[in-house]
N, C-alpha and C positions, 0 to 999 in steps of 0.2 A: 250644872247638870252632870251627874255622872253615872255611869252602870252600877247599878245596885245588884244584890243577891237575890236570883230569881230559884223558885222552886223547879225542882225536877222530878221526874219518876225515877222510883232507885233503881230499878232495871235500865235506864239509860244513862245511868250517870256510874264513875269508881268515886270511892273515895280520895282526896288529896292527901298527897303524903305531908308529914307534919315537915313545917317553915317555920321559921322566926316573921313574923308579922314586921318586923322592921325588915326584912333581907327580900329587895326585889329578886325577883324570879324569871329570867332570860326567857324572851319569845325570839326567837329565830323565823323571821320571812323571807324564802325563799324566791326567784324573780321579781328581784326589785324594781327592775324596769317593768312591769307586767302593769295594766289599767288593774289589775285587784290589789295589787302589793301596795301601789300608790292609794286605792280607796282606804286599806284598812289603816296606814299612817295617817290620811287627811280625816276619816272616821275615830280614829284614837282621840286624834287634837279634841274633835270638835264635843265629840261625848264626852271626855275624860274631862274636860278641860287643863287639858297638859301644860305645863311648864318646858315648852320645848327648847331646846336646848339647838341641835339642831338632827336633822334626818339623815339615815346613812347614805351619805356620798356615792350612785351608783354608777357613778361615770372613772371613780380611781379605787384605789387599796388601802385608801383611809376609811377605816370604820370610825363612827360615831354613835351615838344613841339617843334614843327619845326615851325617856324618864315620864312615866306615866302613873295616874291616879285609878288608873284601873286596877281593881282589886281583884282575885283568885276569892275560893273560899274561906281562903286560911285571914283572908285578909292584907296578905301581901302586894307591895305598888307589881305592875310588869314593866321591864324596862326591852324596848323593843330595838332588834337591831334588822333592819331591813337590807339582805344581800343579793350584790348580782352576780351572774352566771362567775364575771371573772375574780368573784369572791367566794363562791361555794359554786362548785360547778355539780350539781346533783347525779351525775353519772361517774363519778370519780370516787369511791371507798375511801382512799386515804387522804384524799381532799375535807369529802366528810368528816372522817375521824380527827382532824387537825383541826378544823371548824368546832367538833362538838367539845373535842378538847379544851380551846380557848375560851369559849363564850357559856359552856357548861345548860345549855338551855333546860329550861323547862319543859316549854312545846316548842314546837314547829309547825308553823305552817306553811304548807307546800303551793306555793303560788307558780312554781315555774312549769311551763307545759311546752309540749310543740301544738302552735293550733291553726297549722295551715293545713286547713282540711282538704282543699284537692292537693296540694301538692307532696301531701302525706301517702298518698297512692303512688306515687314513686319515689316515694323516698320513704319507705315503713320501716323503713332498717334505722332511720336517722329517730322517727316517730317511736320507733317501739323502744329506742334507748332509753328517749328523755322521758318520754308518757310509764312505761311500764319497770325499765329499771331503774330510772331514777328512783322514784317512788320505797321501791322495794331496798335497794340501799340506805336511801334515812329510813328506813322501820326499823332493817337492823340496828342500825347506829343508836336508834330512840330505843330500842331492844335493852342494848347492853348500857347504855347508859341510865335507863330509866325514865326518858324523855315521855311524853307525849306528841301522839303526829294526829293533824288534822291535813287529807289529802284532799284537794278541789278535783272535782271528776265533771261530766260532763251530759246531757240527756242524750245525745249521741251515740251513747251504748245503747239504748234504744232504735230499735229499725223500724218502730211508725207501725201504723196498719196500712193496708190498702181498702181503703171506705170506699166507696161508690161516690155518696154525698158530696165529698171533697170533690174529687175528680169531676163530675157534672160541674156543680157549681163552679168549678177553675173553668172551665170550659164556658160556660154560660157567659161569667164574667169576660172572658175573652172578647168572644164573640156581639155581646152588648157592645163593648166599648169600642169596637170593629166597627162596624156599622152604623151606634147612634153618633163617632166622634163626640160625645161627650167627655168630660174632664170626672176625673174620676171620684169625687164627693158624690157628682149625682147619679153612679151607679147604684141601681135600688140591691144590686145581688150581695153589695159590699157597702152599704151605709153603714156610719158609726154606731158602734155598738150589737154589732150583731157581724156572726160567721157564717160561711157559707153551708147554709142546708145542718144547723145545728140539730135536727134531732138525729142525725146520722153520726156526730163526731162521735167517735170513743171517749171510754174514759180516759183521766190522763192519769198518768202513769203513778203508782207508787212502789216503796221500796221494795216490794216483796215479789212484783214485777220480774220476768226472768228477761234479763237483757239477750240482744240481738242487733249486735251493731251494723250497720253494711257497707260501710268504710274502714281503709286502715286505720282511720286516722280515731274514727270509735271504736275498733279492736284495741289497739293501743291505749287508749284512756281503760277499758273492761280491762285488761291485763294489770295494768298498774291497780287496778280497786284490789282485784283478786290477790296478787303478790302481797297489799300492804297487810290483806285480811289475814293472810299464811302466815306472818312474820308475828304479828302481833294482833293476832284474834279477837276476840269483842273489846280490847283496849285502843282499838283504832278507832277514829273520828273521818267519816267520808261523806263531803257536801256536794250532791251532785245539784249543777244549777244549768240555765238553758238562756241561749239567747243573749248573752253578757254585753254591755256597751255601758260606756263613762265617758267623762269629760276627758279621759285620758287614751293617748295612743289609737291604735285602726281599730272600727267598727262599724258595725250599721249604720248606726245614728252619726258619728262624724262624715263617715263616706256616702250618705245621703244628701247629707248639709254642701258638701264643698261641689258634690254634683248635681243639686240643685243650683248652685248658685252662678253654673259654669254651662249647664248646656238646655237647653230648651225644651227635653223631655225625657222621661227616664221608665223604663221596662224591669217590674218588680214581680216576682214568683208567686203565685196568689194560690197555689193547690199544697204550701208546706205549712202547715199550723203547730204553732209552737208559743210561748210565752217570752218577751222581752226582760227583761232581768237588769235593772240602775245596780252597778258595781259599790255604788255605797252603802245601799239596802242591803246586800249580797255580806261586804265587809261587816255591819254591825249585829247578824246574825251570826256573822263568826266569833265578834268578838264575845258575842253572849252565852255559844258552846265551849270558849274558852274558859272563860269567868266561871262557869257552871261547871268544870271538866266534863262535859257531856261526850261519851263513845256511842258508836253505832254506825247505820247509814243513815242519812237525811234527805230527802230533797226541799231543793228551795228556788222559787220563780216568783217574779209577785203572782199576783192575781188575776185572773182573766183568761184568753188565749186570743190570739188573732192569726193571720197569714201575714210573711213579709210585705205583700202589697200594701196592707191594711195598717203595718207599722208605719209602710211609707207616707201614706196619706198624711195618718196624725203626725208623724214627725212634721209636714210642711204643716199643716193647718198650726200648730201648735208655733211652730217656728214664725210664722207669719207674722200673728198673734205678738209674739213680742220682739220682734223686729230684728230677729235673726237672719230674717230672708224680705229681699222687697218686693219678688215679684214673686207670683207662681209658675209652677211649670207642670205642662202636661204630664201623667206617672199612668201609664197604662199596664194593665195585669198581663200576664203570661204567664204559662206553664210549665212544669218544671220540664217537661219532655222537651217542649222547642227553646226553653233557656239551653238546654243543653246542647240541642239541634247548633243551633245558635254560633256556641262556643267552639262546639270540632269543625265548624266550619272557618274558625279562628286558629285549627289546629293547637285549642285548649283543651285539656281534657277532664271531666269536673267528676268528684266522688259523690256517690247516689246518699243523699240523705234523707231521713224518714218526713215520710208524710207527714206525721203528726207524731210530737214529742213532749206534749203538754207534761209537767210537773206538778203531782199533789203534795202541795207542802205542810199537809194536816199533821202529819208527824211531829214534824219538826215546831210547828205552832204551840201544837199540847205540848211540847216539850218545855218549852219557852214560856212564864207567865209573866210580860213584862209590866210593872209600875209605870202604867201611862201618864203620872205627875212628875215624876223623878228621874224616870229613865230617857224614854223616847216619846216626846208630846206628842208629836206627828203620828209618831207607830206607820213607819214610813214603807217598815218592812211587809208590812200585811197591804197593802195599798192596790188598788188597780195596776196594770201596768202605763196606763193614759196617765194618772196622776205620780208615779213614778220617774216619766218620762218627763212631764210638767218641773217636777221636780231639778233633774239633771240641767233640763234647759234653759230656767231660767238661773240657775249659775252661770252658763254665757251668755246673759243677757246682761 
């Protein structure tokens, strides 16, 4: 199996500059240690079916490379070099320039980010480096060298609506499970397959959408979009995606897993609706605006929408299932208001994020025509988020 040539609309696509079809052409991934950096290497292997050699070392100052059968337009292999902060530190110019220097990239993909979303409101000076100058430094660098930059952004630039629908329904659900101590499958406000007070949710979002972030921490992602768009104008490539978790590194889905397995009930935010997003779905999308040179903005989420509460359920029912976890535990709904309540009474202090952040990824779909015999059998990436999720989990199983 490997990435084949998918068609594009020429209004989203440049043309590739001419390559010797024998001469790989250097991808540069930025936050190697990152749960994305690592999907789109373990996604390379498994598409491309690689002759790996081995992955760039991100623990010293040994580079190495993955020699890949991923092809460009031109028909050239990519050979990938996967670096970490203390290999290219994205907020350093002449760091940069000595990096693009040596390894002479093609593209770049920008995997590194700051994404500590509360503690980016005190610290937005450290956020606004990494998230918006970095960013804007590889454009230039991809500027004068001729590179291509694909940046990961975030639905977080997004500040949600304030719906009615949600907020009732977060409340209802509270309050049901208040009173009946029921376990939360059999709350009727939040059964599988349905949100709360769906004919109230808004649309979700698409690119054309005017952001509005309400945290540093998605000002700082908007900054970096807008900087990369300044530097290098419709020749930039920006995937905004929601909700991110992998088998790799902190997220939802791990840190649900390990606190399921450790305390006897757990208090999940049921008024934020938003789309879960498997990091290797995520990765093989990239690799196919790569392959394609596709420019633009994108969004990309799977499919569906839920509240965290409602991740949390399926994460256990699904984990259960294959024997990831052996008992259940109570996961009772709350609100973002008294999560928060909650937390400054821990003298934590948490950044306000949007109600509802959903991502339409119609865009990017029609952009995308993939060969469901040759390319991706599963077509993993158009998928529910439940079967996404299925997905990710039974790899630790």
């Amino acid at each position: 199996m490997k990435i084949v040539a998918i068609k594009v609309t020429p209004l989203q696509c440049v043309e590739t500059r001419a390559t010797d079809a024998n001469t790989p052409q250097v991808v540069i991934i930025t936050g190697a240690k990152s749960q994305l950096a690592q999907a789109l290497l373990r996604v390379a292997a498994d598409i491309g079916e690689l002759a790996l050699n081995s992955i760039a070392n991100t623990s010293t100052n040994t580079n190495t490379n993955t020699n890949t059968n991923i092809s460009a337009n031109t028909g050239a292999p990519l050979k990938l070099y996967a670096l970490s902060r203390s290999q290219l530190d994205i907020t350093d110019a002449a760091n940069i320039a000595a990096v693009f220097a040596q390894y002479r990239p093609s593209w770049v993909i920008n995997c590194a980010a700051y994404n500590a979303v509360d503690a980016a409101e005190h610290d937005a000076i450290e956020a606004h480096r990494v998230n918006a100058l970095g960013p804007e430094l590889l454009a230039q660098q991809c500027l004068l060298s001729g590179a291509r930059l694909l940046h990961v952004s975030s639905d977080y630039v997004f500040g949600g609506h304030t719906v009615c629908g949600i907020a009732h329904a977060a409340e209802r659900a509270v309050c049901d499970a208040r009173e009946s101590g029921v376990e939360q499958h059999k709350n009727p406000d939040l059964a599988p397959n349905s949100n709360p007070n769906p004919n109230h949710l808004p649309r979700p979002f698409v690119e054309l959408d005017a952001p509005k972030p309400l945290s540093a921490y998605g000002t700082s992602k908007l900054l970096g979009e807008q900087r990369v768009v300044a530097v290098l104008g419709d020749g930039a490539t920006i995937v905004r995606t929601s909700w991110l978790y992998g088998q790799d590194g902190h997220n939802f889905v791990n840190t649900m897993l390990n606190l399921m397995r450790t305390q006897p009930s757990l208090q999940v935010i049921v008024d934020q609706i938003g789309c879960p997003t498997w990091s290797d779905a995520l990765a093989k999308v990239i690799w196919q605006l790569v392959v394609q040179q596709c420019s633009g903005v994108f969004h990309y989420s799977a499919q569906g929408q839920c509240s965290w509460y409602e991740f949390a359920c399926e994460i256990q029912r699904q984990a259960l299932a294959l024997n990831l976890l052996s008992l259940p535990v109570v996961i009772q709904p709350i609100t973002s208001a008294h999560y928060a309540k909650q937390a400054l009474n821990r003298g934590v202090g948490l950044a306000k994020r949007p109600s509802y952040s959903v991502l339409n990824s119609g865009k990017l779909r029609s952009t995308l025509v993939t060969n469901n015999t040759q390319s991706i059998p599963d077509n993993v990436e158009w998928q529910d988020w439940r079967q996404q999720l299925n997905c990710m989990l039974r790899r630790l199983s």
